[in-house]
C-alpha positions as CSV (number, residue, x, y, z in Angstrom):
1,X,354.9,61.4,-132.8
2,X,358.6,62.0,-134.0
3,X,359.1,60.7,-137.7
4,X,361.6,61.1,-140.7
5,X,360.1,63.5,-143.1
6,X,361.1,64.4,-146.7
7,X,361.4,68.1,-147.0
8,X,363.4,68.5,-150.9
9,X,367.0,66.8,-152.5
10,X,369.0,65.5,-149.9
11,X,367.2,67.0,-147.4
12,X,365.2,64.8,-144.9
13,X,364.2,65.9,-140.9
14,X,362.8,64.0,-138.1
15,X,359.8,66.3,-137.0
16,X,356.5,66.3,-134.9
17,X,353.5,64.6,-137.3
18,X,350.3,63.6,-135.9
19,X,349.6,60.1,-134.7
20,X,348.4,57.5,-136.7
21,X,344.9,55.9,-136.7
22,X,342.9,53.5,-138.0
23,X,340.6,54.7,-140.9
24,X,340.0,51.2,-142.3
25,X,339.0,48.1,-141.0
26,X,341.9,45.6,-142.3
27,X,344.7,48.1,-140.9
28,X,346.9,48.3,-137.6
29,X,348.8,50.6,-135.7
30,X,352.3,49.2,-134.3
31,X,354.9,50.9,-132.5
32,X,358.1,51.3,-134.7
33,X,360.8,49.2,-132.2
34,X,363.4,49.3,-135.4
35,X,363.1,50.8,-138.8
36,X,365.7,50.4,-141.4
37,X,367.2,52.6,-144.5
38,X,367.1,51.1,-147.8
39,X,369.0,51.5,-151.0
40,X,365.7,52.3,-152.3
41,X,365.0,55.2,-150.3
42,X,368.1,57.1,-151.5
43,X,366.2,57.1,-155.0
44,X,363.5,59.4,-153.0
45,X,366.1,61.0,-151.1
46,X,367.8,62.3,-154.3
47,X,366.5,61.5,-157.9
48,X,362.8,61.1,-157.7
49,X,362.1,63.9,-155.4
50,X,359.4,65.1,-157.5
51,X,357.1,62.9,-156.6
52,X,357.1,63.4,-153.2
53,X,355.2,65.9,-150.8
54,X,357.6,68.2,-148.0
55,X,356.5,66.5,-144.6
56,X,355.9,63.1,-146.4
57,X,357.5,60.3,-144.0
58,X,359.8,57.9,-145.3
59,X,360.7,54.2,-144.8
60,X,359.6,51.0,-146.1
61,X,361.2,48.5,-143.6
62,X,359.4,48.2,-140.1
63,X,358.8,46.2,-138.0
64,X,357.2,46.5,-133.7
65,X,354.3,45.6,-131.4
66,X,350.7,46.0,-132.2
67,X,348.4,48.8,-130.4
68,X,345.5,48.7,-132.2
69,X,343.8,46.9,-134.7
70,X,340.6,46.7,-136.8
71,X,337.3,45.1,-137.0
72,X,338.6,42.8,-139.7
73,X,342.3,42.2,-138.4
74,X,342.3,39.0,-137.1
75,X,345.6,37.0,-137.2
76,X,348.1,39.9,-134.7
77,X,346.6,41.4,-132.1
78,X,347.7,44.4,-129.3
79,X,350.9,43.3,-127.8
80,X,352.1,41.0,-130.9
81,X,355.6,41.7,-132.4
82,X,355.5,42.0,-135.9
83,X,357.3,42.6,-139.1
84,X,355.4,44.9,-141.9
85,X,356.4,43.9,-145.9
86,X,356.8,46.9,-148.3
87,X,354.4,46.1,-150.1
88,X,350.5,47.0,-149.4
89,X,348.8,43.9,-150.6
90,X,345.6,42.1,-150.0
91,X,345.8,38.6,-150.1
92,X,342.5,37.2,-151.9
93,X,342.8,39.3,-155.3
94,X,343.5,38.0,-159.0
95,X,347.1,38.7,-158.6
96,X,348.2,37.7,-154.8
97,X,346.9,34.5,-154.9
98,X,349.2,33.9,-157.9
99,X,351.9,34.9,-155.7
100,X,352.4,38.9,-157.2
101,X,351.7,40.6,-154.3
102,X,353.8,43.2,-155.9
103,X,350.9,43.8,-157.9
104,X,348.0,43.8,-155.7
105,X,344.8,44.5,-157.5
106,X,343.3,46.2,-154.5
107,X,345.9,48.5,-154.1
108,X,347.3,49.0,-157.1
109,X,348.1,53.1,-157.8
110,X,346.4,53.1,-161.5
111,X,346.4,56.9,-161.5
112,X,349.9,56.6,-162.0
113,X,349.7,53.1,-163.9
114,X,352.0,51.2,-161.4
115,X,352.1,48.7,-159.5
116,X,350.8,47.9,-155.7
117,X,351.0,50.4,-153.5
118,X,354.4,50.3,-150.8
119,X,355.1,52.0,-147.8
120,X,356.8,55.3,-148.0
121,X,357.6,55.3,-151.6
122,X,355.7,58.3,-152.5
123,X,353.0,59.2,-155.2
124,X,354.5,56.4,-157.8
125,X,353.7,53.7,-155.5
126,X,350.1,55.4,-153.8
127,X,351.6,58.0,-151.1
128,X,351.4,55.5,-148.3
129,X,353.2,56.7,-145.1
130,X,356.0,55.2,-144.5
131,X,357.7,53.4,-141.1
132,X,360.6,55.4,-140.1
133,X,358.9,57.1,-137.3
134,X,357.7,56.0,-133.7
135,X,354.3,54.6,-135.2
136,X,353.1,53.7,-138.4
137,X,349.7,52.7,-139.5
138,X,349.3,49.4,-141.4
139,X,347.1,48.7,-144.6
140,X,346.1,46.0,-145.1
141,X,347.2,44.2,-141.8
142,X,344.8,41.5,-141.6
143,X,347.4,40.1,-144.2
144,X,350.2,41.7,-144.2
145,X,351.1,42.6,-140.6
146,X,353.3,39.1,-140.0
147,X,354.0,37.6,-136.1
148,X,356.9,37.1,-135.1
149,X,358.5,35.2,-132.3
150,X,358.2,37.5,-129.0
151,X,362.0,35.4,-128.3
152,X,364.4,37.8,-126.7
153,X,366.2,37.8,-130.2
154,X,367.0,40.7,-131.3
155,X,364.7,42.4,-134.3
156,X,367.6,42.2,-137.0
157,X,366.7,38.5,-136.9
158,X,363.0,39.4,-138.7
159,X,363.7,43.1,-139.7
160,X,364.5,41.6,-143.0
161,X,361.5,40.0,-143.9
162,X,360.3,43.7,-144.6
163,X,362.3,43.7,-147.5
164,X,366.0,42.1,-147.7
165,X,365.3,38.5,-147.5
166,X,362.6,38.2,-150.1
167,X,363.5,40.5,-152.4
168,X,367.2,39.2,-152.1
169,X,365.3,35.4,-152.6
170,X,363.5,36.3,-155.4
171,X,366.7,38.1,-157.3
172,X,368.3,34.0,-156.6
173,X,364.8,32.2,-158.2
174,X,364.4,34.6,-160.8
175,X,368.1,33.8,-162.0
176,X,367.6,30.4,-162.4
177,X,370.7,29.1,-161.1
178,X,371.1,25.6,-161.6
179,X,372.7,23.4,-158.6
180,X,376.5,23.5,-158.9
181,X,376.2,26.0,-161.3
182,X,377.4,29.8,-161.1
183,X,375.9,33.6,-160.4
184,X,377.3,37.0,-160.1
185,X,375.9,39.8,-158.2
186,X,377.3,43.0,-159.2
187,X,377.0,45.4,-156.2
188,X,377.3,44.1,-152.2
189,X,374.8,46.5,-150.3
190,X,372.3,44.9,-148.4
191,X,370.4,43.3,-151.1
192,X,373.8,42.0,-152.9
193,X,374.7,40.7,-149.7
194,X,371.7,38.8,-149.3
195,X,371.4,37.0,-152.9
196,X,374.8,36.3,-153.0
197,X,374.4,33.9,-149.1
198,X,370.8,32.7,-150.3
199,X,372.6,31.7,-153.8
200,X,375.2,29.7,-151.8
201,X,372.9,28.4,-149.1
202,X,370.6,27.3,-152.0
203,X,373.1,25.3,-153.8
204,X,375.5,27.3,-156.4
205,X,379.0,26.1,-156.5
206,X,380.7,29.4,-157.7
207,X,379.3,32.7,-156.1
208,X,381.5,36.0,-157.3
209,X,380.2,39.3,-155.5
210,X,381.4,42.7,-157.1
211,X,381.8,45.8,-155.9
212,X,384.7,48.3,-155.6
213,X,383.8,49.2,-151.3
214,X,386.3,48.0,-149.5
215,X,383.6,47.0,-146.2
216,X,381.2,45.5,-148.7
217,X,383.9,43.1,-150.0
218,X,385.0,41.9,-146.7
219,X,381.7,41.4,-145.5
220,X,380.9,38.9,-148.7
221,X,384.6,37.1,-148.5
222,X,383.8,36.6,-145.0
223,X,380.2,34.7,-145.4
224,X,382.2,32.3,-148.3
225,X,381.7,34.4,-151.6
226,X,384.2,34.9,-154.0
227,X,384.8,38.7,-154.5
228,X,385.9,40.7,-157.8
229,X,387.2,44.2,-156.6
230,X,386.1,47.0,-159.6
231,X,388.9,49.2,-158.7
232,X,391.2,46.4,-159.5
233,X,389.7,44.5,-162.5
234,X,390.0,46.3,-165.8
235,X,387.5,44.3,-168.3
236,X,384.8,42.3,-165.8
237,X,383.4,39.9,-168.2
238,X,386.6,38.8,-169.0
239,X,387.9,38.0,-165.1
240,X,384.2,36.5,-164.4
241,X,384.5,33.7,-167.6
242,X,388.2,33.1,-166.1
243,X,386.5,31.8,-163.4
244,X,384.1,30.6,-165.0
245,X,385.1,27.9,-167.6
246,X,386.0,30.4,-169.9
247,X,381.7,30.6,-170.6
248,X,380.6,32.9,-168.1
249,X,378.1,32.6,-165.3
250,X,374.7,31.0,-165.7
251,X,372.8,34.0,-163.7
252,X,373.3,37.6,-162.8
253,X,371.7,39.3,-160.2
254,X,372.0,43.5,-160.6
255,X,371.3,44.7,-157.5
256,X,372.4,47.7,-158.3
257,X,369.4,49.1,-160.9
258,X,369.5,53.1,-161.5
259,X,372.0,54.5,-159.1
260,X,371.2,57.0,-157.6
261,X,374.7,57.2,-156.3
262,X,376.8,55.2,-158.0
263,X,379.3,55.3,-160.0
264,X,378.4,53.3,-163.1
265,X,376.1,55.5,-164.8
266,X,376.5,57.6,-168.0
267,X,376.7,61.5,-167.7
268,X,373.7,61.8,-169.2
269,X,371.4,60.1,-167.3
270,X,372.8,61.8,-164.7
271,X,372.1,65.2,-166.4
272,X,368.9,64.4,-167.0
273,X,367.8,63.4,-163.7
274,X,369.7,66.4,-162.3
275,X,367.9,68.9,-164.7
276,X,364.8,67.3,-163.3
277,X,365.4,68.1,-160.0
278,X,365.7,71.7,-160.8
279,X,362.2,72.1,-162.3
280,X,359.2,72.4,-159.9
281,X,357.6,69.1,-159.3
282,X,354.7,69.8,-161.8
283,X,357.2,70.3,-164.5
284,X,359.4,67.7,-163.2
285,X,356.8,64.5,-163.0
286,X,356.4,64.2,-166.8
287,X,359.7,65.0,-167.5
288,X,361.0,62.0,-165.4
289,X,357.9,59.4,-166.3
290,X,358.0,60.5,-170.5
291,X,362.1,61.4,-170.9
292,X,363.5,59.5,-167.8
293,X,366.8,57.6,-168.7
294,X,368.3,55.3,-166.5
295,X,371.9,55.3,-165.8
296,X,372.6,51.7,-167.2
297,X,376.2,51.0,-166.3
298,X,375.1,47.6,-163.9
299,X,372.5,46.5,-166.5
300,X,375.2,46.4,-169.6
301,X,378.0,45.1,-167.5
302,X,375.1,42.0,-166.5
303,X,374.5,41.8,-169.9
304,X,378.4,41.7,-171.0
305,X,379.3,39.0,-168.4
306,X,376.2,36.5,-168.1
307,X,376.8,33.4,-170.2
308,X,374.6,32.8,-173.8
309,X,371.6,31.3,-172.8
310,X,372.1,32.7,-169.2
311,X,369.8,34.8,-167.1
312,X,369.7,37.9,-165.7
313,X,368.1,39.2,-162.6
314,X,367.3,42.7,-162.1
315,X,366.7,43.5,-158.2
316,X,367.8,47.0,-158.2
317,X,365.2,49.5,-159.1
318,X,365.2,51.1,-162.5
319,X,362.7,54.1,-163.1
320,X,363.6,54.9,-166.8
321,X,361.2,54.8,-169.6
322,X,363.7,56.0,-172.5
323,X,366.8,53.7,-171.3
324,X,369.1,52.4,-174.2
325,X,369.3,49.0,-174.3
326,X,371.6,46.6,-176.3
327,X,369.2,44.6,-178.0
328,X,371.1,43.1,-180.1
329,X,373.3,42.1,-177.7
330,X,370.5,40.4,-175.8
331,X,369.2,38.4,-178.9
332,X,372.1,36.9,-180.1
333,X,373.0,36.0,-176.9
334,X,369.8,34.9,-176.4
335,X,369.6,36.2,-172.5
336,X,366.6,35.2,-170.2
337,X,365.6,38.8,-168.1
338,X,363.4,38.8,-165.3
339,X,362.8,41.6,-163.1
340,X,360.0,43.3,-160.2
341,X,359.2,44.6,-156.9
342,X,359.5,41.4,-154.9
343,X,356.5,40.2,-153.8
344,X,357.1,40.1,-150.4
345,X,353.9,38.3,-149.1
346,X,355.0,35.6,-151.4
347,X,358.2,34.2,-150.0
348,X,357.7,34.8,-146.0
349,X,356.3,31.7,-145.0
350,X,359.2,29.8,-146.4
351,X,361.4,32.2,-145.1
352,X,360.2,32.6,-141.6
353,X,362.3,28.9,-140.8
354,X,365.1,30.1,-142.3
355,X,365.9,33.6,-140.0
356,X,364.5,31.9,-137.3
357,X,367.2,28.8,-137.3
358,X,369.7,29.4,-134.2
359,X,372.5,28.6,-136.7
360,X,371.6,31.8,-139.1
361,X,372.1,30.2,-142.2
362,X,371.5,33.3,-143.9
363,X,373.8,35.6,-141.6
364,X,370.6,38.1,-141.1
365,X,372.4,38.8,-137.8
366,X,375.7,40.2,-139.5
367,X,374.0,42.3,-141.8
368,X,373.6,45.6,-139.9
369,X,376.5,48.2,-139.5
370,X,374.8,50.7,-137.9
371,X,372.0,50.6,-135.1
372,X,370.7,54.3,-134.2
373,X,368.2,56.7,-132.9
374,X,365.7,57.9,-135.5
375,X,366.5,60.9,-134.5
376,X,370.2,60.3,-136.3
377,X,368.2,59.7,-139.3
378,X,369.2,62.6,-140.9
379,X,373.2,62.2,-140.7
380,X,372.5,58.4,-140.8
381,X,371.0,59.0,-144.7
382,X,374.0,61.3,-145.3
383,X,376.6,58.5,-144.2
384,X,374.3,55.5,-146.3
385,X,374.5,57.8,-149.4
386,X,378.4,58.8,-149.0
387,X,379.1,55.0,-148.1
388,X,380.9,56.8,-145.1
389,X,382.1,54.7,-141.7
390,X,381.5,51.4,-143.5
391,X,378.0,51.6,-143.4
392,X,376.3,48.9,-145.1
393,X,373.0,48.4,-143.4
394,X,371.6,51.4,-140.8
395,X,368.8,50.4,-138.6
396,X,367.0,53.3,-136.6
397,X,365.8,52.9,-133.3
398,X,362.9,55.2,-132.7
399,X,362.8,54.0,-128.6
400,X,366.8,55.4,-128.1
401,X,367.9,58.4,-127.7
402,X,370.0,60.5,-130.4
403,X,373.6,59.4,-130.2
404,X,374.8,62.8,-131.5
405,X,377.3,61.1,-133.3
406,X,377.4,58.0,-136.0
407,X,379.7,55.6,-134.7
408,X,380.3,52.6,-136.5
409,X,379.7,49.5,-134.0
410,X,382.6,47.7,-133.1
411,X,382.7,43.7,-134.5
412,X,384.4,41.2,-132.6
413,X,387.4,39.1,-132.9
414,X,385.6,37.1,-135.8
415,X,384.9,40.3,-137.8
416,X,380.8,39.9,-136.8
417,X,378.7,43.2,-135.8
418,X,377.3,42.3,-132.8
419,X,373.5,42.8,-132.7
420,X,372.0,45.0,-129.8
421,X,369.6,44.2,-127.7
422,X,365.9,44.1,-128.9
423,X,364.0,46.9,-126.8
């Protein structure tokens, strides 16, 4: 089969890899119908390289039909459209059934003391294959492979259960926003998107996105959020409590986290991580799991701006185990933090209604810039990086053809990307 492979920094290829098959009795094999790129992934893509094998196939958020199952995979069969969570959990341990699938007992990667093991995140997260490719084999599927209506909708109105919605669900519970009361998300990519039209559609009265990329902006202003533009606004905390009571918001979501190309983060962080990436990977590993430093510019602007006795919300990823952190800012303050992989498995059931709705009161169907061929994969991860052709959200499509080109679909008179077809 054709699939995205990791091959060293900045440097990904679609290739030949052999087919998947099933070597355990709980997984599946689906075929890939649309696979999307995730801020996540340009972590692997640049910073965290050293964990990660040349050939190693990337991707976290698939979602197809079913070919094959096993023995024990009971609720999709062959033929059954599905969408596949990032995380590899089992559903019956200690920690799923209290609802932290993120940290899956039966998966979890203890050689490297995380968490539950994801798809295509590499040797951190247990060296699972991931879904950007024409087939992908599914741990774990007798509970985590979800159906999903075979409707003639297109698949960016599920694709999202993979990752966006729930993650972007959990950033809005885990920042504890009162109804009629206020939240911030600092950075608009997919996931900022996301939390800032759950927070609405789950009863803030002030929303205030922030970001400095002129697309990203527009799309928020155009789903009802107030927008802060960085290029314009001098002192952040002081414009949010402006609009804020003079107090300052009651949550934060970061959906930023590390950067691994932004433009928030101290020079040297950024030293360090590129110093890393010059050493071979045996060298490199400790470096970046016993000296790693963060760059923290989205975490200390949270921290400036939330309100005393606020919360904040980490969503991005943050990989650092030496980051600075102002603690005393944080005490006196006395700020609330919570943070994690989202635990996918968690929130879908509740979700499900909610992308399914005709209406899309979430918007998942004006999320996607870009919808082409995995084999654009390469100059589509380029673009994503770059924030190039107003690419917010790029959705491969392993059953086209390669367009040759990235053009940026066209919206309509409304400013909406129309979705394609579902294959």
């Amino acid at each position: 089969m054709r699939a995205l492979t990791w091959q060293g920094k900045e440097d990904v290829r679609v290739e030949d890899v052999p087919d998947p098959e099933i070597t355990e009795p709980t997984d599946a094999v689906i075929k890939v119908t649309s696979t999307a790129i995730c801020g996540s992934d340009l972590h692997l893509y640049s910073p965290l390289g050293a964990f990660i094998d040349p050939g190693y196939v990337l991707g976290h958020e698939p979602m197809g039909i079913v070919q094959e199952v096993g023995s024990e995979v009971t609720r999709v069969k062959p033929g059954d459209r599905v969408v596949i969570p990032f995380n590899v959990s089992c559903g019956s341990c200690w920690m799923c059934a209290r609802g932290l699938q993120s940290q899956c007992e039966t998966t979890q990667v203890r050689e490297q003391n995380t968490g539950a093991s994801l798809l295509g995140f590499g040797k951190l997260y247990g060296a699972v294959p991931g879904g950007q490719a024409e087939y992908l084999r599914v741990p774990q599927a007798h509970y985590g492979a979800i159906p999903v209506p075979d409707d003639g909708e297109p698949d960016e109105r599920y694709l999202y259960l993979s990752d966006v919605v729930p993650t972007a669900w959990q950033a809005v519970e885990y920042a504890g926003v009162p109804d009629g009361g206020s939240v911030v998300v600092l950075g608009l990519g997919p996931i900022g998107q996301m939390s800032a039209r759950i927070a609405r559609h789950r009863g803030a009265a002030r929303v205030i996105g922030v970001d400095l990329v002129p697309e990203r902006l527009a799309m928020a202003r155009r789903h009802g959020i107030d927008t802060l533009d960085l290029r314009d606004v001098d002192d952040l905390p002081a414009a949010v409590r402006d609009l804020t009571g003079g107090r300052g918001p009651d949550g934060v979501i970061d959906a930023v986290g590390m950067e691994a190309h932004g433009s928030l983060g101290s020079s040297v962080a950024e030293a360090i991580q590129k110093g890393a990436n010059l050493l071979p990977d045996a060298l490199a590993r400790p470096v970046i799991k016993n000296l790693g430093v963060d760059r923290l510019g989205a975490l200390h602007l949270a921290i400036s701006t939330v309100r005393r006795g606020g919360t904040i919300s980490l969503s991005g990823i943050y990989g650092g185990v030496v980051d600075p952190v102002p603690m005393l800012e944080l005490f006196d303050k006395q700020v609330n933090l919570r943070m994690g992989q989202a635990n996918v498995r968690h929130w879908t059931d509740d979700l499900m209604p909610l992308v399914s709705d005709p209406a899309d009161p979430l918007g998942v169907l004006d999320l996607r810039t870009h919808r082409l061929s995995l084999e654009d994969g390469p100059e589509a991860y380029e673009t994503f990086q770059k924030k190039q052709d107003g690419a917010i959200k790029i959705v491969l499509d392993p059953t086209i053809p390669a367009t040759g080109a990235l053009p940026r679909l066209a919206t309509d008179a409304e400013g909406i990307a129309p979705t394609a077809d579902r294959p």
